[in-house]
C-alpha positions as CSV (number, residue, x, y, z in Angstrom):
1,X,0.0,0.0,0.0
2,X,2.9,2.2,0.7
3,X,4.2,1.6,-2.3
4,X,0.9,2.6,-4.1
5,X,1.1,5.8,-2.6
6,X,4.9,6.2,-3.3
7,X,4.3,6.0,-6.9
8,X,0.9,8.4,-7.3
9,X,3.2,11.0,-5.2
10,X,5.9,10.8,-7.6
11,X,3.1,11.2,-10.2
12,X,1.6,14.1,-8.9
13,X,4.9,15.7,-8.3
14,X,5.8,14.8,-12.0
15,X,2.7,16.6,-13.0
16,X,2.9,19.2,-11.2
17,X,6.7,19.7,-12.4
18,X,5.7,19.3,-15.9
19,X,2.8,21.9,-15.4
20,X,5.2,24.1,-14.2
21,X,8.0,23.7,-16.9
22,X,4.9,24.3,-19.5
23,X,3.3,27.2,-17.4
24,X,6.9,29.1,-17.4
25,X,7.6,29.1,-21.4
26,X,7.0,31.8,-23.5
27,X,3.5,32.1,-24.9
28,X,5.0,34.7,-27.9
29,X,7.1,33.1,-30.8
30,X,8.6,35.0,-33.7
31,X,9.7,32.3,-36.0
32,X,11.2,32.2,-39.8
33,X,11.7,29.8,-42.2
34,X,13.3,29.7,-45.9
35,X,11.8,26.9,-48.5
36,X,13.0,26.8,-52.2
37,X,10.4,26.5,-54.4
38,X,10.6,24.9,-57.9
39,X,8.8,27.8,-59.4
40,X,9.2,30.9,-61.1
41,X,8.4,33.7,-58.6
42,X,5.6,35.4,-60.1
43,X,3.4,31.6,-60.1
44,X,4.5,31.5,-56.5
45,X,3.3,34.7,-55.6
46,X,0.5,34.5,-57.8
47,X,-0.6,31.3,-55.8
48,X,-0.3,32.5,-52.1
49,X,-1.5,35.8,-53.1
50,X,-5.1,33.8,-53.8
51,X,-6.3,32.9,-49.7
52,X,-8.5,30.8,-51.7
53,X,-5.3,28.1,-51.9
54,X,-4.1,28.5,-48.3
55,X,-6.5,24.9,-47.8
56,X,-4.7,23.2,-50.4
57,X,-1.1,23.4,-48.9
58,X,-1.8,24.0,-45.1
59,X,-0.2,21.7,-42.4
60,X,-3.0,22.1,-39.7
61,X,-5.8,21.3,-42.5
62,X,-3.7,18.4,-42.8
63,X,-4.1,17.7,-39.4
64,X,-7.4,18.4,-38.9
65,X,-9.7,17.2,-42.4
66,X,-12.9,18.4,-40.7
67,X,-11.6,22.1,-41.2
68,X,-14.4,23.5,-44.0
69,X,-13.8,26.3,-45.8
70,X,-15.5,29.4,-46.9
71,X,-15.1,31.9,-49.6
72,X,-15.9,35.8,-49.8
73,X,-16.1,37.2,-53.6
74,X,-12.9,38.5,-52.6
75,X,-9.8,35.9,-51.8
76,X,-7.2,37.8,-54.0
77,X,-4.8,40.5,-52.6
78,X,-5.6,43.0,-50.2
79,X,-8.9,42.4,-48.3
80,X,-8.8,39.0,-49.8
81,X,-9.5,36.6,-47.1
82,X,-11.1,32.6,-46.1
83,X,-12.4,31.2,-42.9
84,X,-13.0,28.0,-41.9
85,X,-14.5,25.7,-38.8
86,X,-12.8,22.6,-37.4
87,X,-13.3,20.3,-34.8
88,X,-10.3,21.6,-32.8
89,X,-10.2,25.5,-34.5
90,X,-12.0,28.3,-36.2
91,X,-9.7,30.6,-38.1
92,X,-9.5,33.6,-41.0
93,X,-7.1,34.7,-42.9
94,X,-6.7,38.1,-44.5
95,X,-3.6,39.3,-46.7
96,X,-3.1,43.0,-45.5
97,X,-0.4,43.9,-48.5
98,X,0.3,42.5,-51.2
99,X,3.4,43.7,-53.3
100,X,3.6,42.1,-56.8
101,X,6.1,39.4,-56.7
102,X,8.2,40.7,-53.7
103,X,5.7,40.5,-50.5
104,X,2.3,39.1,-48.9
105,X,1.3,40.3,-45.6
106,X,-1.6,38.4,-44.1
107,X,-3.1,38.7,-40.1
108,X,-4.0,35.3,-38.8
109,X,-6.9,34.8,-35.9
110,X,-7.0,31.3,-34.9
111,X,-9.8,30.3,-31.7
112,X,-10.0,34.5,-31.3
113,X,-6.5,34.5,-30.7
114,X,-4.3,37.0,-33.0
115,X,-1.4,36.1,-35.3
116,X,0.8,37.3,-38.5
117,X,2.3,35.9,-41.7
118,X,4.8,37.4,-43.6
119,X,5.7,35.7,-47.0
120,X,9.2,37.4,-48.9
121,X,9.5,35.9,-52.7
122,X,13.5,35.8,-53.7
123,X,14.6,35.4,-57.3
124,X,17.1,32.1,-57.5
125,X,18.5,29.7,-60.1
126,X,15.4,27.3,-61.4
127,X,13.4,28.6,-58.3
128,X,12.1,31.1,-55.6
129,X,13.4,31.0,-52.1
130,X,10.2,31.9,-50.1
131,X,11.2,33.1,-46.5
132,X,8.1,32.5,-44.2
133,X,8.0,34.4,-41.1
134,X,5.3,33.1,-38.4
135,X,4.7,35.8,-35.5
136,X,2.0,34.9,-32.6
137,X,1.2,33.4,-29.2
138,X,0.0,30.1,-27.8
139,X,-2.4,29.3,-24.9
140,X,-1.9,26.9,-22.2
141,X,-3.4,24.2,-23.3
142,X,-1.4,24.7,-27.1
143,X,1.6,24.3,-24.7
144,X,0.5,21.2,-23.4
145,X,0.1,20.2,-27.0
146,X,3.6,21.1,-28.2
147,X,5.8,20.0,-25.1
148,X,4.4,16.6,-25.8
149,X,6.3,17.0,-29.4
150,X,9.9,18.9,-28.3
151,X,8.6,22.4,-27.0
152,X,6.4,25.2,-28.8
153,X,9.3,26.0,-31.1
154,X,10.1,23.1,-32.6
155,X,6.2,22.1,-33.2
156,X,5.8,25.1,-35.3
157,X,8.9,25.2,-36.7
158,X,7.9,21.2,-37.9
159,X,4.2,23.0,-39.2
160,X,5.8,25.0,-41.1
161,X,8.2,23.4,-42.9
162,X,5.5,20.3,-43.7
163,X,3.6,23.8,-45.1
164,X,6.0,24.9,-47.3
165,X,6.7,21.3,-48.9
166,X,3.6,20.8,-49.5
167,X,3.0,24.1,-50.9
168,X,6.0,23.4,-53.0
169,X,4.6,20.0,-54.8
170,X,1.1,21.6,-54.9
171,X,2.9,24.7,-56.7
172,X,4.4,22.0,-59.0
173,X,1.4,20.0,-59.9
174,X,-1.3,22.2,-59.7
175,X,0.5,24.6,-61.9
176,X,1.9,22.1,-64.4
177,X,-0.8,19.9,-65.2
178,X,-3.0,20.8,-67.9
179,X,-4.9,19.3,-70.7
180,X,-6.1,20.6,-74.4
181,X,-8.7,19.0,-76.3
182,X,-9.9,20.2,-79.6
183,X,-14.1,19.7,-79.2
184,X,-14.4,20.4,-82.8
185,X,-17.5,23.0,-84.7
186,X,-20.0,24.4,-82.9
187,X,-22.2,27.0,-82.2
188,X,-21.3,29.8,-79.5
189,X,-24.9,31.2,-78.0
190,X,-25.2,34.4,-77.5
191,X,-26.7,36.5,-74.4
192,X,-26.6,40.0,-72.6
193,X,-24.0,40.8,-70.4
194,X,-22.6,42.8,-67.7
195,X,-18.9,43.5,-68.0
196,X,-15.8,45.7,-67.4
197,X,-13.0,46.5,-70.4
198,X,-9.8,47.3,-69.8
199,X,-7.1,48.0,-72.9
200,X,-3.2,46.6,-71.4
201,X,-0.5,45.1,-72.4
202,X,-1.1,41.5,-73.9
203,X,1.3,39.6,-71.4
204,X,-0.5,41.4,-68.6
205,X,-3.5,40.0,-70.1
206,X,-4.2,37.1,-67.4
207,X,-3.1,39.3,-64.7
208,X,-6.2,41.1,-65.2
209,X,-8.1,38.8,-65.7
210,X,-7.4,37.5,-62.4
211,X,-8.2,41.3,-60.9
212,X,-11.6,41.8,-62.9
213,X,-13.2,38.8,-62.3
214,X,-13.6,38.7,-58.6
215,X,-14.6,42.0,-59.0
216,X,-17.3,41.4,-61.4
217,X,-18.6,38.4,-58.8
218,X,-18.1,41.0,-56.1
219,X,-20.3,43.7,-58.3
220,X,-23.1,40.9,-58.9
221,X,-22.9,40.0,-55.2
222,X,-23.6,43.5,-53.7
223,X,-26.2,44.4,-56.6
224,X,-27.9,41.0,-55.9
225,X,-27.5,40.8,-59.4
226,X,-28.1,36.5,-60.5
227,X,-25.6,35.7,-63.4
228,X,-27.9,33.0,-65.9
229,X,-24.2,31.0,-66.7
230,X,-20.3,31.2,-66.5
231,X,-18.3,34.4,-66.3
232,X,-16.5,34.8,-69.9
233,X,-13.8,37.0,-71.4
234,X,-14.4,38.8,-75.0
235,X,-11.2,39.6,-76.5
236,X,-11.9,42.9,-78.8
237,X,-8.4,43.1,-79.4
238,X,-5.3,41.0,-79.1
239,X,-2.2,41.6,-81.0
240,X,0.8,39.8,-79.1
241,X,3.7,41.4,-82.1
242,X,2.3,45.1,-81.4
243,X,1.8,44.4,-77.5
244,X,-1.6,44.9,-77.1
245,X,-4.9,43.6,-76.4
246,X,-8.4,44.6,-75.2
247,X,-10.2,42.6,-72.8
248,X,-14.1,42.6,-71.7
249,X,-15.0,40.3,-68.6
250,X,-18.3,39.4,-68.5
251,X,-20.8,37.6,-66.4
252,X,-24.2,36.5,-68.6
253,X,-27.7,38.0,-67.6
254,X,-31.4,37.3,-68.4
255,X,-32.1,41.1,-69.8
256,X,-30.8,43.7,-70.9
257,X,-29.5,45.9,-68.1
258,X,-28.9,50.2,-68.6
259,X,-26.2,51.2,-67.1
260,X,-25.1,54.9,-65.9
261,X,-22.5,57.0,-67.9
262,X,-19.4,56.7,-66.7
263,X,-19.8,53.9,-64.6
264,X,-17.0,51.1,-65.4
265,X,-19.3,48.3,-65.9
266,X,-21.3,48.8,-69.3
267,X,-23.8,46.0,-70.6
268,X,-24.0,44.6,-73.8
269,X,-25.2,41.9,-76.2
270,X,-23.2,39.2,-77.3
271,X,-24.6,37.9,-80.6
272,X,-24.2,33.8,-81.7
273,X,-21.6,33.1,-84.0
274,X,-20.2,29.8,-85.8
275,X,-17.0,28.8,-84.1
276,X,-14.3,26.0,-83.4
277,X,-14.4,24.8,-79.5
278,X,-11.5,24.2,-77.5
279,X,-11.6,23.1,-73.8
280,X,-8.7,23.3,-71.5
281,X,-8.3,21.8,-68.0
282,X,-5.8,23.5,-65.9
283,X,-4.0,26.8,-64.9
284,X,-4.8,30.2,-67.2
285,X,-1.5,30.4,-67.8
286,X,-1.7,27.6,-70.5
287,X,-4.2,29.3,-72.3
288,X,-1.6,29.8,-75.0
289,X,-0.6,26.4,-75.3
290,X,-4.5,26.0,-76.0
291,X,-4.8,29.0,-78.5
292,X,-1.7,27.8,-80.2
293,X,-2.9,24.0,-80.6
294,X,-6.2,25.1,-81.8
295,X,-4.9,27.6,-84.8
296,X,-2.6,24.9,-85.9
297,X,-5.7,23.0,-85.8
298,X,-7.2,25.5,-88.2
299,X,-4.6,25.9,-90.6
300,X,-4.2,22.2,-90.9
301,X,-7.4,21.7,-92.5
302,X,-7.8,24.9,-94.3
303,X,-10.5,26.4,-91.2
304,X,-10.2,30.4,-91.8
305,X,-10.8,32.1,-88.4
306,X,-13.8,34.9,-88.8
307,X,-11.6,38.0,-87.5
308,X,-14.8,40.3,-87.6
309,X,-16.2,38.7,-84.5
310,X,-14.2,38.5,-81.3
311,X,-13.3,35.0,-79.4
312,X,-14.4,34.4,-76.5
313,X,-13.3,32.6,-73.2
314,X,-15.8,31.0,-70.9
315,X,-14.6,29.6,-67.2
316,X,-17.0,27.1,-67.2
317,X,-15.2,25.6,-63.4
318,X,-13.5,29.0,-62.0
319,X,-10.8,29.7,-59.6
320,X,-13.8,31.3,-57.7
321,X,-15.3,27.6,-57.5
322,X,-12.3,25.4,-57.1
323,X,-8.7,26.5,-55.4
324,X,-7.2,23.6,-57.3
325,X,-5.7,25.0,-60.9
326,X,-5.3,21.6,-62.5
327,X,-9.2,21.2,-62.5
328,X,-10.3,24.7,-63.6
329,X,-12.2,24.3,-67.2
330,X,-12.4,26.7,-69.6
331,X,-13.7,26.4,-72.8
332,X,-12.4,28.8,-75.6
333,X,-14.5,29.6,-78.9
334,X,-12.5,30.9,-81.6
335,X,-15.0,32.5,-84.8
336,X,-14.8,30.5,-88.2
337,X,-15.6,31.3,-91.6
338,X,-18.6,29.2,-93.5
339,X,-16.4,26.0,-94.9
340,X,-16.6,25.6,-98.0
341,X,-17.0,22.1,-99.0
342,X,-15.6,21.4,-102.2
343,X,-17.6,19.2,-104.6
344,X,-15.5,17.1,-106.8
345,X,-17.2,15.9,-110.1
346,X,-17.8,12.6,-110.5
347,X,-18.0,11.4,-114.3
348,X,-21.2,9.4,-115.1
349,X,-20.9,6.8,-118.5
350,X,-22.7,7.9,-121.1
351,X,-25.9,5.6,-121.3
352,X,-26.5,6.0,-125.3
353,X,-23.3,4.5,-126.1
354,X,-23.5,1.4,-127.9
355,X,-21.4,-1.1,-127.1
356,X,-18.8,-2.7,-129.4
């Protein structure tokens, strides 16, 4: 019996030791970490500057598949943000600054409890070095949690690094997998629509793109405006030799809608036209390998594009639907000329010959 009683004081003496030890670290860490990414550095940036992707590459949704997320109109840039529920945590994420391909800011709040990411982008050899800096504080019972695992600092220092290799083979196969298939003659319906032009510089083409669109969904949203299909991009003008394009991004409506002068959104009526269909499943940035396919397509079999009437782009499965790149569709509809089918005579025997 005395030994009984030994052993559960040298337990509660062990607990109350390791309470202590726990009770007495620092709840504040400021924490960095440097990751090379086999990427160029404007897809990295490109893909954390989205808060719609912070699910895809995260440690603790690892950890924890119950976490759901949710979306605002809004994930890209400044003021973009996601939230999600878990079993063990509730958190958002908000990118506070956003400089092109240098630097993403975001504030983290994780069970009410505040935090701050800091993501630097570095140019290097076949790569981006992406330093990750992780400033915040843990409660008691996230203490408890990490001292079981080597101390607070090494738990999150672990988190972090899982992160940022998976972010790195995410970055690598969302990005790089794509498919084109050539659908073949069709014709493109027409419709009214709402949409925002903007004249650039071709290669900054998909760049804005990636601006005006959430900001048409964001328009449509406060309006309570109900889109009848997918957003789509009418290209007035794109001449990649000279530099420059002209872009329209579009969301479809039932009726016509009047605008007011000035305002940046103007409405308008796409009319049908007689086109060749091209799907492609992946990131926007293969567009051109899809353009390109389908024109060699075209010359191939003699297919004259209609240059009178723009092509189109529709996002039939939208980065505002899915953060994964590799399964965004869209489906582009390039104008055709009538074909002309050539009729080759065929000679018929006379039937009034005679026969010798």
């Amino acid at each position: 019996m005395k030994i009984i009683n030994y052993i559960f004081l040298l337990f509660i003496l062990a607990l109350l030791a390791a309470t202590v030890h726990v009770s007495t670290q620092k709840n504040e860490f400021d924490l960095r970490e440097s990751y090379f990414i086999h990427a160029p550095k404007n897809q990295v940036y490109t893909f954390l500057n989205d808060c719609r992707n912070w699910q895809t590459f995260s440690y603790w949704k690892q950890a924890d598949p119950s976490q759901a997320f949710t979306f605002p109109a809004n994930t890209i840039g400044a003021g973009g943000y996601c939230e999600w529920e878990g079993n063990d945590e509730s958190g958002k994420l908000i990118t506070t600054k956003s400089l092109s391909n240098q630097l993403i800011t975001q504030k983290l709040r994780i069970n009410n409890k505040g935090a701050s990411f800091s993501w630097t982008l570095k140019d290097s050899l076949q790569g981006t070095v992406l330093t990750w800096q992780y400033t915040g504080a843990v409660n008691f019972k996230t203490k408890v949690d990490y001292a079981l695992n080597g101390g607070v600092t090494m738990g999150i220092k672990h988190a972090m690094k899982a992160t940022l290799a998976k972010l790195d083979r995410t970055i690598q196969y969302e990005l790089n997998t794509f498919r084109v298939d050539l659908q073949g003659v069709t014709k493109k319906k027409g419709c009214f629509y709402l949409g925002e032009s903007i004249n650039c510089k071709t290669q900054l083409v998909e760049k804005n793109i990636r601006i005006l669109l959430p900001r048409m969904l964001r328009f449509f949203h406060k309006n309570k405006l109900a889109a009848t299909g997918a957003p789509f991009v009418i290209y007035h003008a794109y001449d990649y030799p000279k530099g420059y394009s002209k872009i329209s991004v579009c969301l479809p409506i039932k009726d016509s809608i009047f605008t007011s002068p000035g305002s940046q959104i103007t409405s308008g009526v796409l009319a049908p036209f007689s086109c060749y269909s091209t799907r492609l499943k992946g990131d926007y940035r293969h567009l051109s390998s899809a353009r390109k396919k389908t024109r060699s397509y075209l010359d191939k079999n003699h297919i004259q594009e209609n240059l009178a009437v723009p092509t189109v782009e529709v996002y039939t499965k939208s980065s505002s639907q899915i953060a994964n790149p590799s399964k965004w569709v869209t489906d582009l509809y390039f104008p055709i000329k009538p074909i002309q089918r050539v009729i080759i005579p065929v000679s018929v025997p006379d039937s009034t010959a005679t026969l010798r």
